[in-house]
PDB file of N, H, CA, C and O in Angstrom:
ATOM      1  N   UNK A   1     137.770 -95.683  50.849  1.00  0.00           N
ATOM      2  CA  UNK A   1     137.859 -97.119  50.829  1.00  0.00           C
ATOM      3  C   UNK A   1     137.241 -97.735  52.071  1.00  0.00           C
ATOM      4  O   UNK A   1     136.636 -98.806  52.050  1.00  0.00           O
ATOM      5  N   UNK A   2     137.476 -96.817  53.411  1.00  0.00           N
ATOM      6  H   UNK A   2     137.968 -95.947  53.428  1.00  0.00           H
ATOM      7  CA  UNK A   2     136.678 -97.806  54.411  1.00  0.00           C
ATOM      8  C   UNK A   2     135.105 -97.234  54.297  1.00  0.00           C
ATOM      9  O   UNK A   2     134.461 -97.785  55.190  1.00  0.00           O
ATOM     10  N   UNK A   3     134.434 -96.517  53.683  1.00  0.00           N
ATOM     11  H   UNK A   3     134.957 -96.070  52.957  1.00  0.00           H
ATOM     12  CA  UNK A   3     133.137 -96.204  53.957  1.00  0.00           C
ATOM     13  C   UNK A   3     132.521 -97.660  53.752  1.00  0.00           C
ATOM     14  O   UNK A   3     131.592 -97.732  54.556  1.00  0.00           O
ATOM     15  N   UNK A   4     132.630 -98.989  52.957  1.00  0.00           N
ATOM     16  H   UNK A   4     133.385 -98.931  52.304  1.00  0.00           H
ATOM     17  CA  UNK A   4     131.973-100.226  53.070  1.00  0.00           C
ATOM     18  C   UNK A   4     131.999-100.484  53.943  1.00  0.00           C
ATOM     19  O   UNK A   4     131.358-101.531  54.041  1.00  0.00           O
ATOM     20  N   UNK A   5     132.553-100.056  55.253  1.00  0.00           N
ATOM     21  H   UNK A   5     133.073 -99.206  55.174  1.00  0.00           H
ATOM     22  CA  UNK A   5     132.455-100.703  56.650  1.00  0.00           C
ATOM     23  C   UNK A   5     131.770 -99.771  57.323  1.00  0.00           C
ATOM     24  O   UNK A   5     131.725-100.091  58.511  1.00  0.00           O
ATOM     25  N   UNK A   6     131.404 -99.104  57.180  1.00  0.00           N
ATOM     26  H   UNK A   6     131.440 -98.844  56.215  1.00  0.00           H
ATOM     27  CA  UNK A   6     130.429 -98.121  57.544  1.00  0.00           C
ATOM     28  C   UNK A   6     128.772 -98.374  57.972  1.00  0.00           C
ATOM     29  O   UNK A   6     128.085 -97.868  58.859  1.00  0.00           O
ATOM     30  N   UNK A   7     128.378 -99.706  56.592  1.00  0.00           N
ATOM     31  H   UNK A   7     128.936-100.116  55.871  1.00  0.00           H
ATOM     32  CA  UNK A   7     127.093 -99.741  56.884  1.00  0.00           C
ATOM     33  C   UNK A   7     127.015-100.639  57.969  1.00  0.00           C
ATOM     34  O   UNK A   7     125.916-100.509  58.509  1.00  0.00           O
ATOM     35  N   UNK A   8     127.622-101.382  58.446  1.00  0.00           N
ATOM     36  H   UNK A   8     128.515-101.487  58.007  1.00  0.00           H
ATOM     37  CA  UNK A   8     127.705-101.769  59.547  1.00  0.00           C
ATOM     38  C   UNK A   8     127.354-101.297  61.251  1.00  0.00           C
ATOM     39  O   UNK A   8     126.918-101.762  62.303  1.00  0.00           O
ATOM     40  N   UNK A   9     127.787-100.282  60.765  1.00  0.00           N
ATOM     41  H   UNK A   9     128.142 -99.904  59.910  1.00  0.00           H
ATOM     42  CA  UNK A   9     127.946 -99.172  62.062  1.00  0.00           C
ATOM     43  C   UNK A   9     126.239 -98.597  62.013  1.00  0.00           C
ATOM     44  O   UNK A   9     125.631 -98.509  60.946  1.00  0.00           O
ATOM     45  N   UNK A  10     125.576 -98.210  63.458  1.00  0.00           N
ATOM     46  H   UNK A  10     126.070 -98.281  64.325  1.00  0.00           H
ATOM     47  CA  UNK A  10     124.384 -97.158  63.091  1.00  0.00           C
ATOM     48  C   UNK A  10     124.621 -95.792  62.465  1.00  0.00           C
ATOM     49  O   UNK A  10     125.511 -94.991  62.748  1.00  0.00           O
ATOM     50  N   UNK A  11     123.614 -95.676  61.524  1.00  0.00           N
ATOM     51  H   UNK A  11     122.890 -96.327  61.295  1.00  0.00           H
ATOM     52  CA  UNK A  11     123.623 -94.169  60.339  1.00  0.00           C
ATOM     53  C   UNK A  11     123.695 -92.762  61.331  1.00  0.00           C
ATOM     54  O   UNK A  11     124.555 -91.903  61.135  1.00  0.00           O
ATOM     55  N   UNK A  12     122.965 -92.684  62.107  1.00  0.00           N
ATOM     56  H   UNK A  12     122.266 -93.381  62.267  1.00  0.00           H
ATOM     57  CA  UNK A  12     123.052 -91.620  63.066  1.00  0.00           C
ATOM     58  C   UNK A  12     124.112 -90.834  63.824  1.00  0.00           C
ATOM     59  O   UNK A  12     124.571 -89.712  63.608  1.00  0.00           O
ATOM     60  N   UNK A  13     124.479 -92.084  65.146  1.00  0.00           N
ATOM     61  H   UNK A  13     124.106 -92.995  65.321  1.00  0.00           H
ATOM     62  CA  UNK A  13     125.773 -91.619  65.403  1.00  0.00           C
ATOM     63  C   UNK A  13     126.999 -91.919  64.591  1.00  0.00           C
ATOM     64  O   UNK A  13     128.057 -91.853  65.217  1.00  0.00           O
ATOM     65  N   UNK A  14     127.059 -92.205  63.442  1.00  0.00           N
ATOM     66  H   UNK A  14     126.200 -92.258  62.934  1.00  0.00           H
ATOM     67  CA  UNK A  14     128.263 -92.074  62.569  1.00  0.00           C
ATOM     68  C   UNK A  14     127.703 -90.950  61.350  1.00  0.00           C
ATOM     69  O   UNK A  14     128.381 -90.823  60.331  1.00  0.00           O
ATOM     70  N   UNK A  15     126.719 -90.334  61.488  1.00  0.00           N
ATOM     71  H   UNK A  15     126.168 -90.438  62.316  1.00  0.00           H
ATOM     72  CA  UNK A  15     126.825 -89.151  60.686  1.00  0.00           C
ATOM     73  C   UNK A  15     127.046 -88.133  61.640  1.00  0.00           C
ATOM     74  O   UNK A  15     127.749 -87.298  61.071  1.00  0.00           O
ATOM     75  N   UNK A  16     126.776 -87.714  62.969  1.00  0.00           N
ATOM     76  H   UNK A  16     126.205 -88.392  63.431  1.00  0.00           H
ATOM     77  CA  UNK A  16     126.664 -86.903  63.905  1.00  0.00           C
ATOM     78  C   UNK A  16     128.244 -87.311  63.996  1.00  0.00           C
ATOM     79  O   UNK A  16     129.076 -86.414  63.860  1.00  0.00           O
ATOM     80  N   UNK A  17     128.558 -88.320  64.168  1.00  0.00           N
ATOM     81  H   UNK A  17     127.882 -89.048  64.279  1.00  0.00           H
ATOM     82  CA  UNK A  17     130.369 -87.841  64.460  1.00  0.00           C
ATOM     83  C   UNK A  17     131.058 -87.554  63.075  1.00  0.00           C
ATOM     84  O   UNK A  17     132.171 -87.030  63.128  1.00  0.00           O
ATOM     85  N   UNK A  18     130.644 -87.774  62.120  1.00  0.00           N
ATOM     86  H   UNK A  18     129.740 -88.200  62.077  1.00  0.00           H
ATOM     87  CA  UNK A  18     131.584 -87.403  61.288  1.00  0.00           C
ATOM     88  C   UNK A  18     131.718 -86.001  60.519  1.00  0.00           C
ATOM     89  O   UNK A  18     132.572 -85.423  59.846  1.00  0.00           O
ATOM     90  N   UNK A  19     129.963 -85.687  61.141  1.00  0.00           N
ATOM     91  H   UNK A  19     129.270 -86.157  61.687  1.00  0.00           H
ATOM     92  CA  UNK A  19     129.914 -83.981  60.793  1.00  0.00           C
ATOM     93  C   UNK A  19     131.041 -83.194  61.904  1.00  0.00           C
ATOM     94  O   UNK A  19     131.978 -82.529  61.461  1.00  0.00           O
ATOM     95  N   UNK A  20     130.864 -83.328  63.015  1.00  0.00           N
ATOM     96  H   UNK A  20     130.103 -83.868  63.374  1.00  0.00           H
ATOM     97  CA  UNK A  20     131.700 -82.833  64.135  1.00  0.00           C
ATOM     98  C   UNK A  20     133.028 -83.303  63.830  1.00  0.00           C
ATOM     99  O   UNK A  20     133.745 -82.370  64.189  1.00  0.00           O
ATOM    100  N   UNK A  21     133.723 -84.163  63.399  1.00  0.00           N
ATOM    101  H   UNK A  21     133.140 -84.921  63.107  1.00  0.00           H
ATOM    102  CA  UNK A  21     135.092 -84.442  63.357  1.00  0.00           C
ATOM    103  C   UNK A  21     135.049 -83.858  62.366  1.00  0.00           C
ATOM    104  O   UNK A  21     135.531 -82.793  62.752  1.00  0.00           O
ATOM    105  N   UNK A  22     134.795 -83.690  61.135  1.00  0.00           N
ATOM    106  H   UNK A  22     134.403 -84.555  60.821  1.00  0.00           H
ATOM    107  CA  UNK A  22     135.147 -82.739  59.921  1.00  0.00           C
ATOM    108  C   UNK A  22     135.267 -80.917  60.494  1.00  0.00           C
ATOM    109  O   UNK A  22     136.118 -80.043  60.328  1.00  0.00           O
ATOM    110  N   UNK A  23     133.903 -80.975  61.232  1.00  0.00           N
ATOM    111  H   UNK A  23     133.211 -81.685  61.366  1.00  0.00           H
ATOM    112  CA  UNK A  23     134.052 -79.372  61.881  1.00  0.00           C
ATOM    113  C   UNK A  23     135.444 -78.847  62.202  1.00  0.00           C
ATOM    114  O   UNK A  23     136.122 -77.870  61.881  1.00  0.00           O
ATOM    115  N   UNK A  24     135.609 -80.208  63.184  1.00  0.00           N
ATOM    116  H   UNK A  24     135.058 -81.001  63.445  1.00  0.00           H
ATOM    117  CA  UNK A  24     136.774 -79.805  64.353  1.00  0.00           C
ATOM    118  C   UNK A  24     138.102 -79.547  63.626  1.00  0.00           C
ATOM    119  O   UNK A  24     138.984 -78.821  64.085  1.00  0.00           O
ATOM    120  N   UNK A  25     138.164 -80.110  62.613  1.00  0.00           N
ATOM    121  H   UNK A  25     137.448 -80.700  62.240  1.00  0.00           H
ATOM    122  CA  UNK A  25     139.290 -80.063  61.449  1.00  0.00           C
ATOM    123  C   UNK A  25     139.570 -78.913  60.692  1.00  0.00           C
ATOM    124  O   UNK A  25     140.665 -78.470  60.345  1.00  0.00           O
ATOM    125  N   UNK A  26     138.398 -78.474  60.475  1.00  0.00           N
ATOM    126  H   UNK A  26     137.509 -78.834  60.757  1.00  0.00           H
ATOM    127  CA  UNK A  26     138.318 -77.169  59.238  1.00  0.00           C
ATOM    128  C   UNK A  26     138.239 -75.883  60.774  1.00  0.00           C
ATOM    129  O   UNK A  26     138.142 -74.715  60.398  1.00  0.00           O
ATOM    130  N   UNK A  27     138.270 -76.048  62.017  1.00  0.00           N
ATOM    131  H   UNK A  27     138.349 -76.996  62.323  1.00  0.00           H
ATOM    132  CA  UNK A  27     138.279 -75.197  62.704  1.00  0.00           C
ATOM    133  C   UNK A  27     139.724 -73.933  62.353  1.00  0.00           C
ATOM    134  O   UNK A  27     139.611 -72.707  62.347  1.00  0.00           O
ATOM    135  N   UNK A  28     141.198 -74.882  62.051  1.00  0.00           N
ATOM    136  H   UNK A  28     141.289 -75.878  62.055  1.00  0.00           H
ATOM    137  CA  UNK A  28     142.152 -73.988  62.103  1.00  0.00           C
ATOM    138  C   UNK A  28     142.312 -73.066  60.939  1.00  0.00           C
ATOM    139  O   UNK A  28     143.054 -72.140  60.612  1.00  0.00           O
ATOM    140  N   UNK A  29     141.426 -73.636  60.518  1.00  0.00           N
ATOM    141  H   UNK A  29     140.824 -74.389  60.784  1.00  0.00           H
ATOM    142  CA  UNK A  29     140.867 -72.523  58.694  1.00  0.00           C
ATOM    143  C   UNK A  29     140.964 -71.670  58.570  1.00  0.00           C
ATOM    144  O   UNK A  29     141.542 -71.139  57.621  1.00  0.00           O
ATOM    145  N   UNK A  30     140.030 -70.737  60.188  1.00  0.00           N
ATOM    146  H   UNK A  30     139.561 -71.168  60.958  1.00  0.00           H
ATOM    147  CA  UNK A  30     139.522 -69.616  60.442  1.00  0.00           C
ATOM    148  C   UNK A  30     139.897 -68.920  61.753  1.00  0.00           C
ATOM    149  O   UNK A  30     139.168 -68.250  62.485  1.00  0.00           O
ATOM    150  N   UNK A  31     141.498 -69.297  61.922  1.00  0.00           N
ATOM    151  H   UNK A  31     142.090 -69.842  61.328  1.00  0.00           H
ATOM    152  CA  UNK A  31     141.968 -69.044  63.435  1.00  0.00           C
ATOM    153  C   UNK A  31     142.998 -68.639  63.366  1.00  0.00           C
ATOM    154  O   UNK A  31     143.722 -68.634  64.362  1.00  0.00           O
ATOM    155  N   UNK A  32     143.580 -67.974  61.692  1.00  0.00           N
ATOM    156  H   UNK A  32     142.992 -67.978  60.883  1.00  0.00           H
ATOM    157  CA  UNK A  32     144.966 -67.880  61.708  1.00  0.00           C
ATOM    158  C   UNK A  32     145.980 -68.514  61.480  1.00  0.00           C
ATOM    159  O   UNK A  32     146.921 -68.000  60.875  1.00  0.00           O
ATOM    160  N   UNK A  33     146.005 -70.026  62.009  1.00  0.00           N
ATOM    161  H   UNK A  33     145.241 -70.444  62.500  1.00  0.00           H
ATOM    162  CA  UNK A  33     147.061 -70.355  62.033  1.00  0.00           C
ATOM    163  C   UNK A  33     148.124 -70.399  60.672  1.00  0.00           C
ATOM    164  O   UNK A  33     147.892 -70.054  59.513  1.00  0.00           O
ATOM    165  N   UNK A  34     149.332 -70.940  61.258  1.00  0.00           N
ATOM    166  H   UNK A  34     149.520 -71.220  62.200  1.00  0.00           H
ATOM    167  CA  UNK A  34     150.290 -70.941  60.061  1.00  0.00           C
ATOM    168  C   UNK A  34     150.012 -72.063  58.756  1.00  0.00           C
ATOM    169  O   UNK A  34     149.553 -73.188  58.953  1.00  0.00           O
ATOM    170  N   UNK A  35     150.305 -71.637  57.676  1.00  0.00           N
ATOM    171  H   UNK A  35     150.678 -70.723  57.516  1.00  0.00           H
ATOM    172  CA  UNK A  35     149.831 -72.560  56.770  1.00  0.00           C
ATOM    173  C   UNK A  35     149.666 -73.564  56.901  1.00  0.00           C
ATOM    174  O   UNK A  35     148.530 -74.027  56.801  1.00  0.00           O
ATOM    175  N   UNK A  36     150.887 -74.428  57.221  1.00  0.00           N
ATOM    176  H   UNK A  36     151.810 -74.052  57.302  1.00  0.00           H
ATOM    177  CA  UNK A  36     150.722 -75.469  57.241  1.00  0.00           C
ATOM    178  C   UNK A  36     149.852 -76.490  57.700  1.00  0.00           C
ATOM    179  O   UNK A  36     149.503 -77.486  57.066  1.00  0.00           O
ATOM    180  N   UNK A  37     149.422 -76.059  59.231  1.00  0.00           N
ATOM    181  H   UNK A  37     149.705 -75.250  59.746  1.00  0.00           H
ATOM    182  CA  UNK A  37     148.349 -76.503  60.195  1.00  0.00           C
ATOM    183  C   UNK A  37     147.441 -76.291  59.663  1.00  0.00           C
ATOM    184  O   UNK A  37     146.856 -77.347  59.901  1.00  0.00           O
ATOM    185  N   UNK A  38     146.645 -75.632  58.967  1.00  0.00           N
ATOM    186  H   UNK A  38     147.120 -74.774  58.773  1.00  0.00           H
ATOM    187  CA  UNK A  38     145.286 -75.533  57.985  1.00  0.00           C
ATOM    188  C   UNK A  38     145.653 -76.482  56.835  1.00  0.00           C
ATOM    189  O   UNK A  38     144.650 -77.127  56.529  1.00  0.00           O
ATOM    190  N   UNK A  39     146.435 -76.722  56.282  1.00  0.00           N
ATOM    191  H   UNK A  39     147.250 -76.198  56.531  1.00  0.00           H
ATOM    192  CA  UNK A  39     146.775 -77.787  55.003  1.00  0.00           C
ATOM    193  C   UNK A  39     146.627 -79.260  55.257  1.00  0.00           C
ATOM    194  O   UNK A  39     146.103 -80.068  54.489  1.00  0.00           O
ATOM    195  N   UNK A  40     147.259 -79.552  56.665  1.00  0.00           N
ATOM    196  H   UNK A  40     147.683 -78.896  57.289  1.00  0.00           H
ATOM    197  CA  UNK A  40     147.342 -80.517  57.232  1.00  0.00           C
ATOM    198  C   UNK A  40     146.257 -81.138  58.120  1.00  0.00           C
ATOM    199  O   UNK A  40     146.247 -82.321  58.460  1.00  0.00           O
ATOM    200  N   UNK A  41     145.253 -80.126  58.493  1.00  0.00           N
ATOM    201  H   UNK A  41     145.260 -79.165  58.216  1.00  0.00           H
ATOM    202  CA  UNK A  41     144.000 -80.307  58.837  1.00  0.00           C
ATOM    203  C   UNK A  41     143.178 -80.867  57.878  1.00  0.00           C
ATOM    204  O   UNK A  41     142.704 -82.003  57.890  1.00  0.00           O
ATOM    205  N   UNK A  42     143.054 -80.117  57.156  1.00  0.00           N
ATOM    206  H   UNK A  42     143.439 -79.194  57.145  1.00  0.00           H
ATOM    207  CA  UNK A  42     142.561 -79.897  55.369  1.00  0.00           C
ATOM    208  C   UNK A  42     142.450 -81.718  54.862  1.00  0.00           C
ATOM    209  O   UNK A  42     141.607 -82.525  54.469  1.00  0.00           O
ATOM    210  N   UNK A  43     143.479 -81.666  55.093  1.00  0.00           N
ATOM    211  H   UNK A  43     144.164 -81.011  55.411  1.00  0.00           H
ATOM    212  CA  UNK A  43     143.975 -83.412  54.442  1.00  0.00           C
ATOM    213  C   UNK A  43     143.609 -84.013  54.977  1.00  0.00           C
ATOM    214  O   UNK A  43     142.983 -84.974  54.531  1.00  0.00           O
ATOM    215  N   UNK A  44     143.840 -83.729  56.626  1.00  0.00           N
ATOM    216  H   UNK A  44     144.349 -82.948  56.989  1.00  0.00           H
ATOM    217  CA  UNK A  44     142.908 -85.103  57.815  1.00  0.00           C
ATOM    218  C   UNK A  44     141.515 -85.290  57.765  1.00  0.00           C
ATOM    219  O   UNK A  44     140.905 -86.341  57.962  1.00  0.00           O
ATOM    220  N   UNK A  45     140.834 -83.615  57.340  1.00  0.00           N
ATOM    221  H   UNK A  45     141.330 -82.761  57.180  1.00  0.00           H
ATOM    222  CA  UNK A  45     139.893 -83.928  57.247  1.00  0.00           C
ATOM    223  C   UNK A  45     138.531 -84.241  55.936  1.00  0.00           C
ATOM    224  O   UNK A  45     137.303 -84.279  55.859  1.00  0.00           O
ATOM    225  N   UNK A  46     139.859 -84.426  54.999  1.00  0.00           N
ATOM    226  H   UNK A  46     140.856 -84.395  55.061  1.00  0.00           H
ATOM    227  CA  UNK A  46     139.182 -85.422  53.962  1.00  0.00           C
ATOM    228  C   UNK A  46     139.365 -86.869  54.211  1.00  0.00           C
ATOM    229  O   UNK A  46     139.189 -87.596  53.233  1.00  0.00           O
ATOM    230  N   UNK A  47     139.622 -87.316  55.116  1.00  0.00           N
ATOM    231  H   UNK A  47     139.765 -86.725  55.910  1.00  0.00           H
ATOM    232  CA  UNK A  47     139.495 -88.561  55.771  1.00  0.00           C
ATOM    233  C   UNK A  47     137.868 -88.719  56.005  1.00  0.00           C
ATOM    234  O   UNK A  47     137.385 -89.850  56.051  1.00  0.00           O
ATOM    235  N   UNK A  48     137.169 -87.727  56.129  1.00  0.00           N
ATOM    236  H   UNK A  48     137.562 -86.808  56.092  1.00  0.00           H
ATOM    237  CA  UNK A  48     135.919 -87.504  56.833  1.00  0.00           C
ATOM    238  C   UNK A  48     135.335 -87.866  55.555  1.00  0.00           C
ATOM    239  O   UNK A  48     134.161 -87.691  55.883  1.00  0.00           O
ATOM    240  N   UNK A  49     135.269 -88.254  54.295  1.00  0.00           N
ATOM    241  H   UNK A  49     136.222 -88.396  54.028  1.00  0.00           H
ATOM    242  CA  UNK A  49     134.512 -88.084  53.062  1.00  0.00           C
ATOM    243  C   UNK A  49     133.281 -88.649  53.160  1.00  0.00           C
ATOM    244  O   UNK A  49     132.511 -88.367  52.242  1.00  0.00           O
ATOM    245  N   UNK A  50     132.761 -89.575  54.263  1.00  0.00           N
ATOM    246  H   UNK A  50     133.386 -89.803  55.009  1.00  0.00           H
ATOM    247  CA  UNK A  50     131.372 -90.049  54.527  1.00  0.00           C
ATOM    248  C   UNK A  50     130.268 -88.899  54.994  1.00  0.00           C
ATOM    249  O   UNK A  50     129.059 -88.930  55.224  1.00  0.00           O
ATOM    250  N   UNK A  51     131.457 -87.702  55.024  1.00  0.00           N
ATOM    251  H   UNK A  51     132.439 -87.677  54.837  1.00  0.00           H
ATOM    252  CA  UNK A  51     130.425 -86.327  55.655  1.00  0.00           C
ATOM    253  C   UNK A  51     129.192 -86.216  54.655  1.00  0.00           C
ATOM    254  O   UNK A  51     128.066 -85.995  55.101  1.00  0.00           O
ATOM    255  N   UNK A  52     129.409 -86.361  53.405  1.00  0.00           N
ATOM    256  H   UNK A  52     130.323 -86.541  53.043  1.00  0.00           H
ATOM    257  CA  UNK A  52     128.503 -85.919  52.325  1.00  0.00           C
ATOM    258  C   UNK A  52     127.599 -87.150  52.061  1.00  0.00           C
ATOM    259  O   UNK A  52     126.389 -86.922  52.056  1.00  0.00           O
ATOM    260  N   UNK A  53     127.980 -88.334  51.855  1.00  0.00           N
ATOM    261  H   UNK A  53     128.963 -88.520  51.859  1.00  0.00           H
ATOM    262  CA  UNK A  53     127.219 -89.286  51.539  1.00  0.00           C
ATOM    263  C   UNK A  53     126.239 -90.352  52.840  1.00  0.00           C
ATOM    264  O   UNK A  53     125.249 -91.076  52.728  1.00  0.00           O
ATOM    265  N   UNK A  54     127.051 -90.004  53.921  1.00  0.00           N
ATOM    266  H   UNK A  54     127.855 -89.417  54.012  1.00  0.00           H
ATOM    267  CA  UNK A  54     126.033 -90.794  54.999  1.00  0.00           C
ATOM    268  C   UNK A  54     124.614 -89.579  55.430  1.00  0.00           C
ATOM    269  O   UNK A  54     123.458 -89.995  55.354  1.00  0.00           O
ATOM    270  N   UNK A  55     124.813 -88.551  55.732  1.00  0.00           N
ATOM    271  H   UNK A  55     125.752 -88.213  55.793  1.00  0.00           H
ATOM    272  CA  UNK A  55     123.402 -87.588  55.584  1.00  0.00           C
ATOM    273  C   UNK A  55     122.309 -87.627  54.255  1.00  0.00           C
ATOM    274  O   UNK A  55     121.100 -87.426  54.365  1.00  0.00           O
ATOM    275  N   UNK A  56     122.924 -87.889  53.163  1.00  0.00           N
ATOM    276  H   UNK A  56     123.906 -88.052  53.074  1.00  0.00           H
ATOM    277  CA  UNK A  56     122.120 -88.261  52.409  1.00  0.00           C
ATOM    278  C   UNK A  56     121.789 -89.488  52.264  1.00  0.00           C
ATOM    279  O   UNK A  56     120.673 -89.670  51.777  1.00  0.00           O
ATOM    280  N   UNK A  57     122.502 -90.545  52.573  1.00  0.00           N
ATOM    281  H   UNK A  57     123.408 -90.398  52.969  1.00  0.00           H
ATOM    282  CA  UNK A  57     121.433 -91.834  52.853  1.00  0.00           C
ATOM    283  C   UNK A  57     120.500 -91.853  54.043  1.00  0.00           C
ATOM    284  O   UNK A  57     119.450 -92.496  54.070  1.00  0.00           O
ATOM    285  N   UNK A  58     121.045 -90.969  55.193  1.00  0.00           N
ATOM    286  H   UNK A  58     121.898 -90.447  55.171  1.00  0.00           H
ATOM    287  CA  UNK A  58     120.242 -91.131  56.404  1.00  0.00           C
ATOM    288  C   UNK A  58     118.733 -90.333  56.044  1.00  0.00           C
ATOM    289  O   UNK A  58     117.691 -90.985  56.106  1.00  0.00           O
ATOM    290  N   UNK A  59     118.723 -89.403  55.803  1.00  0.00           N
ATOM    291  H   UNK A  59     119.570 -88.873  55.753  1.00  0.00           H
ATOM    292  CA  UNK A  59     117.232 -88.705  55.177  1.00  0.00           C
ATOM    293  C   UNK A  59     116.788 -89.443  54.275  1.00  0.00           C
ATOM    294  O   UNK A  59     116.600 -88.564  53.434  1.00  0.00           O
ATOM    295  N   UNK A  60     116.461 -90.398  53.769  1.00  0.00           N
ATOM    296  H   UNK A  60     116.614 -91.112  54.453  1.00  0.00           H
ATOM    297  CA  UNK A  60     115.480 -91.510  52.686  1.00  0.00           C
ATOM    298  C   UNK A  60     115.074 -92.469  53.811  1.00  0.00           C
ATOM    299  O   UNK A  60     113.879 -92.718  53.970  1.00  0.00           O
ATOM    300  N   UNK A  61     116.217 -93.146  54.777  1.00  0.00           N
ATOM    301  H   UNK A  61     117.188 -92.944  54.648  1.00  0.00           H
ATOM    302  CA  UNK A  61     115.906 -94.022  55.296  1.00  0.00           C
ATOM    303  C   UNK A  61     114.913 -93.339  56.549  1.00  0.00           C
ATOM    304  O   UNK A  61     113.907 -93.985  56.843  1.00  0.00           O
ATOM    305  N   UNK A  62     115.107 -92.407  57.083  1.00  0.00           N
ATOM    306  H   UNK A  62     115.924 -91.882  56.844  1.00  0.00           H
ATOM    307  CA  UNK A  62     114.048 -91.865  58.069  1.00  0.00           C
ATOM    308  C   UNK A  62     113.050 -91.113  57.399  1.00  0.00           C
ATOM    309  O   UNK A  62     112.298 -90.342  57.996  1.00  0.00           O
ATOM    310  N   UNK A  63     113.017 -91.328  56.075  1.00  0.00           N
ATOM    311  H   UNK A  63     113.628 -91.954  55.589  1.00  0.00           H
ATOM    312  CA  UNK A  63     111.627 -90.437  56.004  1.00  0.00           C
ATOM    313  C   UNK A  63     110.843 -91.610  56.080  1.00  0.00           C
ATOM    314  O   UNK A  63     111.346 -92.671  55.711  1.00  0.00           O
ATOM    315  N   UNK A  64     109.271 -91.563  56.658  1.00  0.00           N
ATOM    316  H   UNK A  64     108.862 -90.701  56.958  1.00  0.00           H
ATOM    317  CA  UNK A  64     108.066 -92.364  56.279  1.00  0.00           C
ATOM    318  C   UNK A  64     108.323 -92.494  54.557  1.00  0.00           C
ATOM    319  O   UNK A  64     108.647 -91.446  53.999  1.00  0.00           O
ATOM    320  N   UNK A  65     108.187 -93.763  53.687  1.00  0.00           N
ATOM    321  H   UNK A  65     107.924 -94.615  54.140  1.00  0.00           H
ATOM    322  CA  UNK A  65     107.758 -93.751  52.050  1.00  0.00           C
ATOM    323  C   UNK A  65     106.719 -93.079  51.617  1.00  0.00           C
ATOM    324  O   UNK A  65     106.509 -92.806  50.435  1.00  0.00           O
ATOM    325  N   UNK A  66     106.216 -92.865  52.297  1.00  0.00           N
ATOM    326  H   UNK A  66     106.387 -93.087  53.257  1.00  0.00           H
ATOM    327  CA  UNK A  66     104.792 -92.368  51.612  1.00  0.00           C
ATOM    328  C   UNK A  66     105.088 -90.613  51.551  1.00  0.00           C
ATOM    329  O   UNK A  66     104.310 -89.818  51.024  1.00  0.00           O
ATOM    330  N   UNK A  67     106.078 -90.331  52.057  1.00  0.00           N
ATOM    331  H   UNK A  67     106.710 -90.977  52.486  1.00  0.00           H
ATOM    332  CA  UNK A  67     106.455 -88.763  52.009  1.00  0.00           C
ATOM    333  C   UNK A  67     107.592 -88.782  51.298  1.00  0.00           C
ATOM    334  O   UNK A  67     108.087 -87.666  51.145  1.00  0.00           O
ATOM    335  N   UNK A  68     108.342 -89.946  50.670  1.00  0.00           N
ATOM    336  H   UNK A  68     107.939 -90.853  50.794  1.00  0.00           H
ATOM    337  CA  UNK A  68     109.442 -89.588  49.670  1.00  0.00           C
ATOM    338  C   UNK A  68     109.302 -89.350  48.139  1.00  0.00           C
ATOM    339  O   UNK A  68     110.262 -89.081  47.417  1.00  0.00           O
ATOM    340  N   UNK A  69     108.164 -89.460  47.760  1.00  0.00           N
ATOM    341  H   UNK A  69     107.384 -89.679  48.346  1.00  0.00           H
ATOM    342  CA  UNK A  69     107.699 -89.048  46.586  1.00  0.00           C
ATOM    343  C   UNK A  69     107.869 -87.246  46.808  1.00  0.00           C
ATOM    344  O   UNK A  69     107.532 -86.478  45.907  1.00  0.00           O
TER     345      UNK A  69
END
């Protein structure tokens, strides 16, 4: 629901942070921890859901047109 406030913001550093805050989230994934703390990560970091859709708007808008064909 907040990604409409998004375009507001520059495409760059809000795709570069939201790849890294998703990282930092899915880190306890692969560290052992007790369930819960991976579940609860898990959830925070579907907060991040602009991870998938702001990289793909940012590559159209930086390509030259004449190379998006």
């Amino acid at each position: 629901m907040l990604t409409g406030y998004l375009s507001r913001w520059r495409l760059r550093p809000t795709t570069v942070g939201t790849v890294f805050g998703f990282g930092a989230f899915m880190v306890p994934l692969g560290l052992g921890a007790p369930t819960a703390v991976p579940v609860v990560c898990f959830g925070v970091a579907g907060l991040f859901q602009p991870y998938a859709s702001l990289p793909t708007t940012l590559f159209p808008r930086s390509t030259p047109s004449v190379l998006l064909p």
